[in-house]
MIKOL-985921 format. One record per residue (C-alpha): x, y, z; residue number from 1. Coordinates in nm, 4 decimals. Example, Ala and Ser with C-alpha at 12.3 -4.5 7.8 and 13.67 -1.06 7.14 Angstrom:
px,py,pz,i
1.2300,-0.4500,0.7800,1
1.3670,-0.1060,0.7140,2
END
This chain:
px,py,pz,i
-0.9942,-1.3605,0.6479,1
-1.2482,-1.1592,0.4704,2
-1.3938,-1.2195,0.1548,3
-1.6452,-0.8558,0.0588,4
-1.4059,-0.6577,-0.0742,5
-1.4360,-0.2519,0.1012,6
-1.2115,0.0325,0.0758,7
-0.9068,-0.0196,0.3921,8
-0.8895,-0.3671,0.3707,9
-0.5585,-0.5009,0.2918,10
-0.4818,-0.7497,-0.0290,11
-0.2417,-0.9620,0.0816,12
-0.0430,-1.1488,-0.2570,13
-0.1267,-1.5361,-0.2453,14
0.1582,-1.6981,-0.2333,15
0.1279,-1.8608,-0.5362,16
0.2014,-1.5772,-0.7290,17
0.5589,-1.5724,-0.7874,18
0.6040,-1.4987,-1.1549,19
0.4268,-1.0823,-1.1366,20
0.6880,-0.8988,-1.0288,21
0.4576,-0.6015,-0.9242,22
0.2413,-0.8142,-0.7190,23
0.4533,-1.0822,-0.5799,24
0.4394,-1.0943,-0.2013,25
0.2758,-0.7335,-0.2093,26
0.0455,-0.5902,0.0557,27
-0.2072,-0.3981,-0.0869,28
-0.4072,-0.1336,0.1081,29
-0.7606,-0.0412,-0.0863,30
-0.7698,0.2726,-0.1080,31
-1.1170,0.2799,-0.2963,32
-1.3631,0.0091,-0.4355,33
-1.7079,0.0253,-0.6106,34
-1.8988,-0.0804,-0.9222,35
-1.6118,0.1515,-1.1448,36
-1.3375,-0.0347,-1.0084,37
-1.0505,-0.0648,-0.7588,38
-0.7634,0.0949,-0.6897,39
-0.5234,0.0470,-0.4090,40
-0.1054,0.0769,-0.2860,41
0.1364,-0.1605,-0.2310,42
0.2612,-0.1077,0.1069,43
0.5970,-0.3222,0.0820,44
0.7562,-0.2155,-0.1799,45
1.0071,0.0588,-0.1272,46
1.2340,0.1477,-0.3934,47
1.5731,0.3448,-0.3894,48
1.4516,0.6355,-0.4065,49
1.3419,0.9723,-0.1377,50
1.1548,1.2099,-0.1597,51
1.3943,1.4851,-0.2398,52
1.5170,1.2668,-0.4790,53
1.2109,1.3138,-0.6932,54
1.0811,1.6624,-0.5636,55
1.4635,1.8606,-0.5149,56
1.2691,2.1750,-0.3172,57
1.1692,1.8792,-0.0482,58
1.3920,1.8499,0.2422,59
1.3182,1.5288,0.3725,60
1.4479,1.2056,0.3083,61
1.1349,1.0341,0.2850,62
1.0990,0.6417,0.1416,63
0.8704,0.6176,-0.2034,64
0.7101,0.3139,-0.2761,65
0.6303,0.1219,-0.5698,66
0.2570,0.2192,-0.5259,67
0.1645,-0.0262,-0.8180,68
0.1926,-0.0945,-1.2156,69
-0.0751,0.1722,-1.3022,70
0.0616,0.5463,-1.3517,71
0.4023,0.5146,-1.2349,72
0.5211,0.8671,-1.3622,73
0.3321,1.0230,-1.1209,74
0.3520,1.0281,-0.6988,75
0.0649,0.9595,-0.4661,76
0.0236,0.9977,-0.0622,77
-0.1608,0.8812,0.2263,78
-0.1651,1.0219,0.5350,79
-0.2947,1.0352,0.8612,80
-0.3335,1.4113,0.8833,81
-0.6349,1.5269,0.7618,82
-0.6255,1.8234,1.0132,83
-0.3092,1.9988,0.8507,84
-0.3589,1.8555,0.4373,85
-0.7652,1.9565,0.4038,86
-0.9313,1.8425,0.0856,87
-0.8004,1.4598,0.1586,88
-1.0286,1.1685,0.1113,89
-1.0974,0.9046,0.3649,90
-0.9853,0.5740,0.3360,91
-1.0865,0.4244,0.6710,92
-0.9390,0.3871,1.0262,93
-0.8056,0.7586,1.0077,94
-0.6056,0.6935,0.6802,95
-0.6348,0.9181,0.4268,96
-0.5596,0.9927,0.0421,97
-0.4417,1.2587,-0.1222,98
-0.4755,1.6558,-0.0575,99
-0.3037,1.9670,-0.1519,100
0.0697,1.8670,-0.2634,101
0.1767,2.2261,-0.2503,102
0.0798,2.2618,0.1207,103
0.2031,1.8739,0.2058,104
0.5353,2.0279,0.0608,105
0.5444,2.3160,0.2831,106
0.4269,2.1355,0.5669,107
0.6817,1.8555,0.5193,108
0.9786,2.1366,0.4990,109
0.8790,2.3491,0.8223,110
0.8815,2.0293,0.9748,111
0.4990,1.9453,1.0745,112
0.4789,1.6155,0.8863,113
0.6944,1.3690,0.9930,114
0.7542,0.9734,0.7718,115
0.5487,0.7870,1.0451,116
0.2378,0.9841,0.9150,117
0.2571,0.9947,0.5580,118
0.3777,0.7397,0.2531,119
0.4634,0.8332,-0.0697,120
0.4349,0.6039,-0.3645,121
0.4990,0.5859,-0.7453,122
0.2027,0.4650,-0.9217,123
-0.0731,0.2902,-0.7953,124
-0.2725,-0.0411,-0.8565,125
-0.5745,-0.0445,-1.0329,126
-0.8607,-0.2740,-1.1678,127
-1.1458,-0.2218,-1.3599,128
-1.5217,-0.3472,-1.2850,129
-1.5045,-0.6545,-1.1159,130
-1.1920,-0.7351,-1.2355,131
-1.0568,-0.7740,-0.8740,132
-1.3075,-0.9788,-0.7581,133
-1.2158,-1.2286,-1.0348,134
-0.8947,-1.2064,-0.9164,135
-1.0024,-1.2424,-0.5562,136
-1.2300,-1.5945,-0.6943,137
-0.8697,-1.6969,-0.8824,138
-0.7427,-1.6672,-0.6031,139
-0.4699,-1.4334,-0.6739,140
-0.5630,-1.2476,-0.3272,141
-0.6262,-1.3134,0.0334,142
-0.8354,-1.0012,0.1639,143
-0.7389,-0.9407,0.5532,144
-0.8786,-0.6385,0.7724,145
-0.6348,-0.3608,0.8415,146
-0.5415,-0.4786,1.1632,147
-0.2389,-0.2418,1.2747,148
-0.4971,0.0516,1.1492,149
-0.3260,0.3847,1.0701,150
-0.0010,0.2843,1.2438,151
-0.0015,0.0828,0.9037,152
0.1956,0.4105,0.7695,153
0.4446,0.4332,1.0126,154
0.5329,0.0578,0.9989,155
0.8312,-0.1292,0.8701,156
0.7562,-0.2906,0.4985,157
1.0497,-0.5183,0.4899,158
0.8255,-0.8229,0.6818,159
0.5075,-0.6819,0.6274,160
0.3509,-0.9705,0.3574,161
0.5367,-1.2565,0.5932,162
0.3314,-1.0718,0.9294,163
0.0220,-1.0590,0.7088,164
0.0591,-1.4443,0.6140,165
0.1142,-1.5188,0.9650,166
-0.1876,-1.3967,1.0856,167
-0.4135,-1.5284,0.8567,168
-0.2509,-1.8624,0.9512,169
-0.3943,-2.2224,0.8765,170
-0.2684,-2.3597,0.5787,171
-0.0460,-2.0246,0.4828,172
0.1498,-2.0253,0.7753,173
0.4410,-2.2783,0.6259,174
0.4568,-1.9964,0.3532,175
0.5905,-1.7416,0.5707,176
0.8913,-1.8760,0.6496,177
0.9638,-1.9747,0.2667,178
1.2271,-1.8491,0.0422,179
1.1258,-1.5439,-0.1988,180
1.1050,-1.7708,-0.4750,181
1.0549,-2.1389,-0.3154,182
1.2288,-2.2868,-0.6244,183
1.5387,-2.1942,-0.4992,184
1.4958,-2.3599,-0.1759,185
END
């Protein structure tokens, strides 16, 4: 468990938060942090949409994610092809933000980028100058290193914040075997 918050860390939801229903049990990778702010996507969240659902001239069936609260009329990507989408920022561990959506597009249809190396999401989450970090001393977070790296993309979401409880462990680990909202239990 880390603590100094850095861009490709993951923010794993305490468990305590059960009443935000855009956080809840969320895995958050960072995409960026400074002194301006944070901004990051949840990575468990998918939502009944695909891609060609939202963009009709795709041809690909892609998953998009509930990327967070912030923006949600517009779609984001990561990726870990920086060689064929140029002009993408680094995140860390060969993950990468952003690039030319045009060319993503064209790439995705003639069949060079495949789901396992890129994520789409609706939105993003956001915070302002240290408001994270009072989150973080709230509690509201646990910060964990990126362990499965860039395969991170490619994985399954569905048991992704239960995974991410279980290896931070200790006093978390009756929490991932809990109910979605332990009231009901």
């Amino acid at each position: 468990m880390q603590k100094k918050l850095s861009k490709g860390q993951l923010l794993i939801a305490d468990p305590s938060i059960i009443n935000d229903t855009s956080f809840k049990r969320s895995v958050v990778l960072l995409a960026d942090h400074n002194t301006e702010g944070s901004v990051g996507f949840i990575l468990n969240k998918p939502l009944q949409y695909s891609l060609n659902d939202l963009v009709p001239e795709i041809d690909a069936d892609f998953t998009i994610y509930n990327g967070g609260p912030v923006e949600q009329d517009n779609l984001y990507f990561i990726h870990t092809i920086p060689n064929l989408i140029p002009n993408s920022i680094e995140i860390s561990q060969g993950i990468f933000w952003g690039g030319s959506f045009e060319l993503t597009s064209n790439l995705i249809n003639s069949k060079q980028i495949f789901k396992n190396n890129i994520r789409f999401f609706l939105g993003y989450s956001g915070w302002e100058a240290f408001q994270l970090e009072q989150e973080l001393k709230s509690n509201s977070w646990i910060v964990n290193k990126n362990n499965l790296e860039k395969e991170i993309i490619g994985t399954q979401s569905i048991n992704l914040w239960r995974n991410q409880i279980k290896e931070i462990g200790g006093d978390y680990l009756i929490w991932s075997n809990s109910p979605e909202n332990p009231y009901l239990n």
